[in-house]
Residue frames relative to the residue before (quaternion, step in Angstrom):
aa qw qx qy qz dx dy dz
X 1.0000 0.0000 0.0000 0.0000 0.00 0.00 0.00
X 0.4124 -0.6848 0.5341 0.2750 3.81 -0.90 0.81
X 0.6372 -0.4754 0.5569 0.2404 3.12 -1.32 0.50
X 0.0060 -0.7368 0.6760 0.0032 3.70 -1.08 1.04
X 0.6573 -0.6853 0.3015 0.0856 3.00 -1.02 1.24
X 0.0389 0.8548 -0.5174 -0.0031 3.93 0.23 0.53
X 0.1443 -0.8463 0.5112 -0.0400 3.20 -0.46 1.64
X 0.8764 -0.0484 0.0026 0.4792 3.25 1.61 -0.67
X 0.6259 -0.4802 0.1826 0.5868 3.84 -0.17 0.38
X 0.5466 0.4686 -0.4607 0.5190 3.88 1.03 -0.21
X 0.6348 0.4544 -0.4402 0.4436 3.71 0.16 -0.27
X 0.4783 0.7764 -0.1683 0.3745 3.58 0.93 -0.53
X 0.7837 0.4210 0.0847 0.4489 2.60 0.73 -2.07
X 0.6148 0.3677 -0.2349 0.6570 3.69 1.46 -1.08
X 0.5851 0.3881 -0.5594 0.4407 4.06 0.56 0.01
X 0.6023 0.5141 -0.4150 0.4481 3.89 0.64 -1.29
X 0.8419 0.4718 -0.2097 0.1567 3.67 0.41 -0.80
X 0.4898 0.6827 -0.2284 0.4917 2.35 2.25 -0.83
X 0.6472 0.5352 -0.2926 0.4572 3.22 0.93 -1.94
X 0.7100 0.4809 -0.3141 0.4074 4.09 0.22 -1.14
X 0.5943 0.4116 -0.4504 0.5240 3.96 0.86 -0.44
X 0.5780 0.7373 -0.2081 0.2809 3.40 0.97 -0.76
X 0.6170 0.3927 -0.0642 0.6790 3.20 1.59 -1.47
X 0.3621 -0.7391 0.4058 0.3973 3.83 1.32 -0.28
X 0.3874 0.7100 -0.5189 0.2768 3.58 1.16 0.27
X 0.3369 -0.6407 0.6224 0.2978 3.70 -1.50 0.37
X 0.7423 -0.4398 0.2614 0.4327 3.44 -1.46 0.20
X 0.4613 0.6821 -0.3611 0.4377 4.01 1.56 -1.18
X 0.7635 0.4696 -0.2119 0.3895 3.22 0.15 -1.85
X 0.5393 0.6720 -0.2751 0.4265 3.69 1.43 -1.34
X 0.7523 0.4437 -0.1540 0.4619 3.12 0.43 -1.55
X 0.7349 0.3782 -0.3709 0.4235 3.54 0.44 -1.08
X 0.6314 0.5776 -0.4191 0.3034 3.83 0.83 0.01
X 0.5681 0.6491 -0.1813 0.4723 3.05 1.59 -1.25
X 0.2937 -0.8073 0.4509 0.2424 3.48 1.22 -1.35
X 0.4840 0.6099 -0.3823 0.4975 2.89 1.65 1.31
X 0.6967 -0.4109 0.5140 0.2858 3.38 -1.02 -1.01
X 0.3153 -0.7564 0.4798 0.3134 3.30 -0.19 1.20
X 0.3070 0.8168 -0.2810 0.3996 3.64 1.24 -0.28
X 0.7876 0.3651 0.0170 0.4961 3.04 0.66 -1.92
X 0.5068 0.5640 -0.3397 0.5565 3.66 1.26 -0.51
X 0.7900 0.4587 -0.1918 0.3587 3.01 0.51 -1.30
X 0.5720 0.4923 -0.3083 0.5792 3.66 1.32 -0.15
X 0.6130 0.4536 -0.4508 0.4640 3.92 0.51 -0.70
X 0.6199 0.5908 -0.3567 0.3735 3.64 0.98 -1.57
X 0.8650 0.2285 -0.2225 0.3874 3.11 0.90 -0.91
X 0.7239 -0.5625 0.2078 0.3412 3.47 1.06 1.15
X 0.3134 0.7573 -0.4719 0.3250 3.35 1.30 0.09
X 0.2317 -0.8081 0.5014 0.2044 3.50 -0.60 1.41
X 0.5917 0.5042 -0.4808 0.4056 3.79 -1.41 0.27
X 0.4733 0.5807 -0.6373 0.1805 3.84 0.64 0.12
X 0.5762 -0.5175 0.4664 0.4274 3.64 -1.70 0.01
X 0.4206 -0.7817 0.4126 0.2043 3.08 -0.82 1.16
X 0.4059 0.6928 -0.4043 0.4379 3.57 1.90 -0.23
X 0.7696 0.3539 -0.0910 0.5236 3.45 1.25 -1.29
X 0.3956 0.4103 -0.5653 0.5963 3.40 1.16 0.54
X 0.7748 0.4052 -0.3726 0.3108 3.70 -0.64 -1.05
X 0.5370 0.6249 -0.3391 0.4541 3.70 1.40 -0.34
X 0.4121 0.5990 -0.3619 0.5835 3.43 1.27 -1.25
X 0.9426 0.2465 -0.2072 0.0882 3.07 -0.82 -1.24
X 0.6292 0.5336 -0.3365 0.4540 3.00 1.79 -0.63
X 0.3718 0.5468 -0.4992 0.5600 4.02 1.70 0.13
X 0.7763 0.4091 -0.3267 0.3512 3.43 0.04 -0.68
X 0.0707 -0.8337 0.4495 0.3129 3.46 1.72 -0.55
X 0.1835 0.6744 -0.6326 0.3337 2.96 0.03 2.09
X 0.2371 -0.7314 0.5907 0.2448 3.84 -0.30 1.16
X 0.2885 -0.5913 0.7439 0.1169 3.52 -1.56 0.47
X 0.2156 0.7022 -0.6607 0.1546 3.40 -0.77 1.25
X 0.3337 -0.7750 0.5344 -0.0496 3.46 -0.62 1.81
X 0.2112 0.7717 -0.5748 0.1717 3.94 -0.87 1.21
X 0.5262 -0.7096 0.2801 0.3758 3.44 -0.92 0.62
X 0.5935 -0.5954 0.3637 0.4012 3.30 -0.88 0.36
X 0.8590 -0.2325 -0.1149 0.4415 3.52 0.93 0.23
X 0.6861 -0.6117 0.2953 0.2604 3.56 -0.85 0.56
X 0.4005 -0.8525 0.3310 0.0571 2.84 -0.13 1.75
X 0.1662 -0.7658 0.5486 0.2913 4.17 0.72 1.52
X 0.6359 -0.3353 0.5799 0.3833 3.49 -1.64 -0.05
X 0.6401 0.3951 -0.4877 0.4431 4.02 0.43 -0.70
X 0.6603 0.4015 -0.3688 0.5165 4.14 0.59 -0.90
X 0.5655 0.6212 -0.5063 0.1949 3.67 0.32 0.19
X 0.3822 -0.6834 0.4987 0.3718 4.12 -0.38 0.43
X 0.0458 -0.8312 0.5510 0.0586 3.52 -0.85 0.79
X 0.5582 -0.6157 0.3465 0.4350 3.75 -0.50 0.41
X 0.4621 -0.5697 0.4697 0.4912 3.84 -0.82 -0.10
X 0.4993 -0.5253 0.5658 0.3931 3.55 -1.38 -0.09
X 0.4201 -0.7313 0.4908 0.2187 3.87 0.24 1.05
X 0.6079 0.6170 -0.1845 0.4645 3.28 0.58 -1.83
X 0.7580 0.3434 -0.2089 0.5136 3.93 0.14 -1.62
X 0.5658 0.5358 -0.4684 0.4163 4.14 0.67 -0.63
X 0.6791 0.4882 -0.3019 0.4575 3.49 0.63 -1.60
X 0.6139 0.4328 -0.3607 0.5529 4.26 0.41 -0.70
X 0.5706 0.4439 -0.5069 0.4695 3.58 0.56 -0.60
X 0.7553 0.5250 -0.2381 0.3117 3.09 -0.13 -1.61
X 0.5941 0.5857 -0.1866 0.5188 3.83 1.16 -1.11
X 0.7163 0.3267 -0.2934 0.5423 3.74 0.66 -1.01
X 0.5770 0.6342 -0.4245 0.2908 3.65 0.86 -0.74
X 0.6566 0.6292 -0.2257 0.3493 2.99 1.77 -1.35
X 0.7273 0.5666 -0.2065 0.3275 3.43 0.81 -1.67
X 0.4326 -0.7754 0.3711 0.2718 3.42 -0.55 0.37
């Protein structure tokens, strides 16, 4: 299965929801596995930032959904920040001076 992208607590919410219509469960049944509130189901579903993420990552592993986190793109050595050469600024700066 490919990876789908989660950008924000709505994205979240339409995987948890998707995945639970999927399994044919209702939010009740959802909740009473998880050991929440059907309440609470019902707020992630609907993207409502600030849930506990202890009780997000439950959600998902009931739902056996893995959660597998990478950057969004590979970072070349040219895009990398590097320090100045301290040492070469100060000679710069020194020859700039000298007449």
């Amino acid at each position: 299965m490919a990876g789908i992208p989660i950008r924000s607590p709505a994205d979240i919410g339409a995987l948890i929801r998707d995945r639970r219509k999927a399994l044919g469960l209702d939010q009740a049944a959802l909740a009473s596995k998880v050991g929440v509130s059907r309440l609470w189901i019902n707020q992630v579903e609907q993207g409502k930032p600030g849930a506990n993420l202890g009780l997000v990552l439950r959600t998902l592993a009931t739902l056996d959904i893995a959660l597998s986190i990478a950057p969004q793109k590979d970072v070349k050595s040219d895009d990398a920040v590097t320090a100045p050469d301290i040492d070469a600024v100060i000679d710069a700066a020194r020859e700039r001076r000298e007449p």
